[in-house]
C-alpha positions in Angstrom: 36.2 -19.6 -27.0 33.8 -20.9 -29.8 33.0 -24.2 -27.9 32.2 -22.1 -24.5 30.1 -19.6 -26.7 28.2 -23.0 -27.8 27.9 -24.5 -24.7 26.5 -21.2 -23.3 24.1 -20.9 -25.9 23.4 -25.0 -25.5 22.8 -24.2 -22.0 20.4 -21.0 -22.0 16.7 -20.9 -21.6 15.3 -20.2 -24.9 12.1 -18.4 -24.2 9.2 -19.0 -27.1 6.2 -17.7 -25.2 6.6 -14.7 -22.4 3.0 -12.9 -22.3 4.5 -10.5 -19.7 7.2 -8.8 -21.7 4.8 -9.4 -25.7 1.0 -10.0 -25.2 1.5 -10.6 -29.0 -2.0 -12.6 -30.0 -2.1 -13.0 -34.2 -0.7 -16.3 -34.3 -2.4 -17.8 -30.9 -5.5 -19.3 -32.1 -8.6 -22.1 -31.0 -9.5 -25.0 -32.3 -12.3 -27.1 -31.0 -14.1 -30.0 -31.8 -16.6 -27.8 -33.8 -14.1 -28.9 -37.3 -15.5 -32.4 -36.8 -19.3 -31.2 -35.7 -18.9 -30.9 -31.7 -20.1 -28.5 -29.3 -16.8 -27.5 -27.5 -16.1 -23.3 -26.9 -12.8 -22.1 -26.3 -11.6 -19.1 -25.7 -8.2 -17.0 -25.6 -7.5 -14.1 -24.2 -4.6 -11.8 -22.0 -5.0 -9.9 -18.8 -3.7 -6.4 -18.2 -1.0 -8.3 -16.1 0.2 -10.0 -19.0 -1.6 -13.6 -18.3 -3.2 -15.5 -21.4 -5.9 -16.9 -19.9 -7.7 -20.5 -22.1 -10.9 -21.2 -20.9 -14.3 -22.6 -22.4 -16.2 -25.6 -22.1 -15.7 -29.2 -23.6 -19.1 -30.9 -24.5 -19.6 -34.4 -26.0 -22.3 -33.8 -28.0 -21.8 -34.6 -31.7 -18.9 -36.7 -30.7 -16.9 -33.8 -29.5 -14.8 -33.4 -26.7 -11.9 -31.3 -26.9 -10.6 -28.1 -26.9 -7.2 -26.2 -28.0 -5.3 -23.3 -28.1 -2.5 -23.3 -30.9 0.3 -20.9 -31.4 2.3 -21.5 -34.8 5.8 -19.7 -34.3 6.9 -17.1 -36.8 9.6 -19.7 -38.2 11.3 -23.4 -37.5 13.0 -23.1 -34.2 15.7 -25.6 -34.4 16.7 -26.8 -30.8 19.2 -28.0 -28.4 17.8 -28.2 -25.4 16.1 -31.0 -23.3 12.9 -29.7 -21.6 10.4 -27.4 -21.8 9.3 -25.6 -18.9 5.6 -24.0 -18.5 4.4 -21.1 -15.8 0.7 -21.8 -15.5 -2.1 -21.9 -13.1 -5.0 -24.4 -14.0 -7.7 -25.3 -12.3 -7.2 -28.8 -11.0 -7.8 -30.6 -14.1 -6.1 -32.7 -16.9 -4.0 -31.1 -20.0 -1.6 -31.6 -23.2 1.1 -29.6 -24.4 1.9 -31.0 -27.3 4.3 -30.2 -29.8 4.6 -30.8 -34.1 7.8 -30.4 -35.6 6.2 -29.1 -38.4 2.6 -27.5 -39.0 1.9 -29.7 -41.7 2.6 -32.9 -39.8 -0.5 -35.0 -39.0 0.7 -35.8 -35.9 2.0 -33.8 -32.5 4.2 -35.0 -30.0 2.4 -35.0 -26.3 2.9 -34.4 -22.8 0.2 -34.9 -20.5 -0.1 -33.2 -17.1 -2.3 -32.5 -14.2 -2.8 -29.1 -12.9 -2.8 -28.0 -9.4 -4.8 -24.9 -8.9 -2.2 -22.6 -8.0 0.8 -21.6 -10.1 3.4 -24.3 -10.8 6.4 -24.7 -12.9 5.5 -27.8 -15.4 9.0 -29.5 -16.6 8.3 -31.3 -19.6 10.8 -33.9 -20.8 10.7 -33.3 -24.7 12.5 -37.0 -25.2 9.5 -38.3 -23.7 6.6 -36.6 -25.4 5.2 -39.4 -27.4 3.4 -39.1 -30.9 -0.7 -39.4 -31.9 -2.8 -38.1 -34.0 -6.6 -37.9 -33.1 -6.3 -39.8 -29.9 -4.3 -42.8 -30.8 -0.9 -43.2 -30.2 1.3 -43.9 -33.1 4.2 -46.6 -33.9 6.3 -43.9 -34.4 10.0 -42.9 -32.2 9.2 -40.1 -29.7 9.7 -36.5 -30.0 13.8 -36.1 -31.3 13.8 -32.6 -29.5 15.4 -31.3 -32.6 12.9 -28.5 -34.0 9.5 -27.0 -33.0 7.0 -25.1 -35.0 3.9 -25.5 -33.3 2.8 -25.7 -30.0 -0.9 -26.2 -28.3 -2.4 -26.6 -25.1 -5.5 -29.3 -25.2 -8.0 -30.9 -22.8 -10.1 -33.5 -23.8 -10.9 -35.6 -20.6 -13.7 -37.4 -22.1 -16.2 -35.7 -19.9 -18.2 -32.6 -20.0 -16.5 -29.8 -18.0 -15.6 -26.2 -17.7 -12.1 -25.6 -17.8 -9.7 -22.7 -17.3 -5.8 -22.4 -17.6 -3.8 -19.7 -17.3 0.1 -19.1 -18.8 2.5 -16.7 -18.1 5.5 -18.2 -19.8 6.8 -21.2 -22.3 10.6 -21.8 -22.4 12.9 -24.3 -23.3 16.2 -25.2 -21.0 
């Protein structure tokens, strides 16, 4: 009975973000280029209908270019499962998710995707996120999968653009 109960639990979504059911915004916050003297404006914010909604403008003045939203969970999630999977609508452009195991690493582990326009179900294969820090890839394994603490959402196309995404959910399966 215990191994079923495990394998249950192994095999259930484990939902970290779900706007809908807890517009909770204290530990969602920005962070742009400004910290290293760029122009880049981000915003956050959530709809009546329970949408966060991450939009602003990436400039490359100063040497900027790049813009993030950040949410720090309230402790370590240790993990099992394999994927994440993220409800949002973009708007046709490029984006990370990127995860750290631990706030106070350097580094995050990275997924980059393209958005659609519409809404979409983004599968992200958490094995395959690869590690950087500052936009260089490291010599480092990838992501293990094993715990999260942090998770962001960045653009940084190396242009100057409005941008706007939309999310609804964050789980892992």
């Amino acid at each position: 009975m215990k191994t079923l109960l495990l394998l249950t639990l192994m095999l259930s979504p484990l939902v970290l973000v779900d706007f809908s059911n807890d517009p909770e915004t204290s530990r969602w916050y920005i962070v742009d280029d400004g910290v290293m003297g760029g122009r880049s404006q981000g915003n956050f914010s959530i709809t009546k209908k329970g949408v966060a909604v991450f939009e602003g403008t990436v400039s490359l003045e100063n040497n900027g270019g790049f813009s993030s939203l950040r949410y720090r969970l309230p402790k370590t999630q240790e993990i099992t499962q394999k994927s994440a999977k993220l409800y949002l609508k973009g708007d046709g452009k490029n984006y990370q998710f990127r995860i750290k195991r631990s706030s106070r690493d350097y580094h995050s582990y990275i997924f980059d995707f393209q958005t659609s326009g519409e809404w979409e179900e983004v599968i992200v294969p958490l094995e395959k996120m690869y590690p950087a820090f500052r936009g260089r890839n490291l010599a480092m394994e990838d992501y293990p999968a094993d715990q999260i603490e942090e998770i962001t959402f960045l653009i940084g196309n190396k242009k100057p653009e409005s941008f706007r995404l939309e999310i609804s959910k964050i789980e892992l399966f």
